[in-house]
C-alpha positions in Angstrom: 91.8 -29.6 57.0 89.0 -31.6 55.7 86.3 -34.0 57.2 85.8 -35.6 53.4 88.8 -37.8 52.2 87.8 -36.6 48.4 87.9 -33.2 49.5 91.8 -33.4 50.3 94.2 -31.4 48.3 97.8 -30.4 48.2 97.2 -26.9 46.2 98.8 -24.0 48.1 98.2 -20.3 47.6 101.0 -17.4 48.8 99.7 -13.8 48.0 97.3 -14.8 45.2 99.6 -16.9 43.7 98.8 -20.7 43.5 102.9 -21.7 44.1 101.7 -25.6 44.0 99.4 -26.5 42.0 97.9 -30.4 42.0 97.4 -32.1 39.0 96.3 -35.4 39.7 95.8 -37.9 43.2 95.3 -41.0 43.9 93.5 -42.5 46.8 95.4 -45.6 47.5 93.7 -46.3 51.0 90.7 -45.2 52.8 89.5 -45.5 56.1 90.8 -43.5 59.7 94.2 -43.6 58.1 94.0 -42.7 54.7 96.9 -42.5 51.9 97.0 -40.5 49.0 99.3 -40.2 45.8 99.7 -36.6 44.3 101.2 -35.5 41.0 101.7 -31.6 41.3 104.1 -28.2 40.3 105.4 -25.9 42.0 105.4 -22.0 40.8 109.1 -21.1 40.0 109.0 -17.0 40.7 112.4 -16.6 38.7 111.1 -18.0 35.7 107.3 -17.2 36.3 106.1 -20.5 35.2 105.3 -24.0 36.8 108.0 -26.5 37.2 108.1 -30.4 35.8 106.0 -32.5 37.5 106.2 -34.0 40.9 104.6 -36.2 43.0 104.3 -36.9 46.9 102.9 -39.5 49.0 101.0 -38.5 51.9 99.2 -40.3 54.9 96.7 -38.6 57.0 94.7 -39.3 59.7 91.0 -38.9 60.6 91.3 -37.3 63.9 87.9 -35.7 65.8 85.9 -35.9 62.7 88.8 -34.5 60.2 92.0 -35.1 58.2 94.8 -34.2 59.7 98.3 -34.6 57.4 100.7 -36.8 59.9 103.6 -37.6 57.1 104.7 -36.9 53.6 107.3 -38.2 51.1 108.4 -35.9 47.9 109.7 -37.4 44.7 111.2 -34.4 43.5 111.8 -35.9 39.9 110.7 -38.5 37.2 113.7 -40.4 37.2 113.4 -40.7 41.1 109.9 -41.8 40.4 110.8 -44.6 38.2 113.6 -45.6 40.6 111.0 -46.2 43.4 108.8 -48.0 40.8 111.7 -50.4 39.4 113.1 -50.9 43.1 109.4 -51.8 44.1 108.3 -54.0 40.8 111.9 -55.8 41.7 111.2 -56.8 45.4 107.2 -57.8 44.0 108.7 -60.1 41.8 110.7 -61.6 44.3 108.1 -62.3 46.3 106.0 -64.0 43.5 
């Protein structure tokens, strides 16, 4: 782990091979307890190429001067994506 919330990063290596690779994050909160959006891909060995795009949401927290990952949630797919987004735009709304 990391003591530098900018430093954090979901890219994982097996035997050389960088099986997920992030694209993009998103720092959504900072602080002790920090929360981060990442779009990545995952290496598919059978076809020797990255998969579609996915994203997870991860919280960590800053334990004895670092980062330590304490929960995650995958969205394994666009359309589950834009079913968390609708479901969420729809209970903003109702709040408005």
């Amino acid at each position: 782990m990391t003591n530098e919330i900018d430093d954090l990063t979901i890219n994982f290596e097996e035997e050389g091979v960088l099986v997920c690779k992030q694209l993009d994050k998103e720092i959504l909160t900072r602080g002790a307890w920090t929360t981060i959006v990442y779009r990545y891909q995952n290496w598919e060995k059978a076809k020797q190429q990255y998969g579609p795009d996915r994203y997870s949401i991860r919280r960590y927290q800053k334990s004895q001067g670092k980062y330590m990952q304490r929960s995650k949630f995958n969205i394994s797919s666009q359309d589950q994506a834009k079913k968390v987004i609708e479901t969420l735009m729809k209970w903003i709304e109702e709040e408005a």
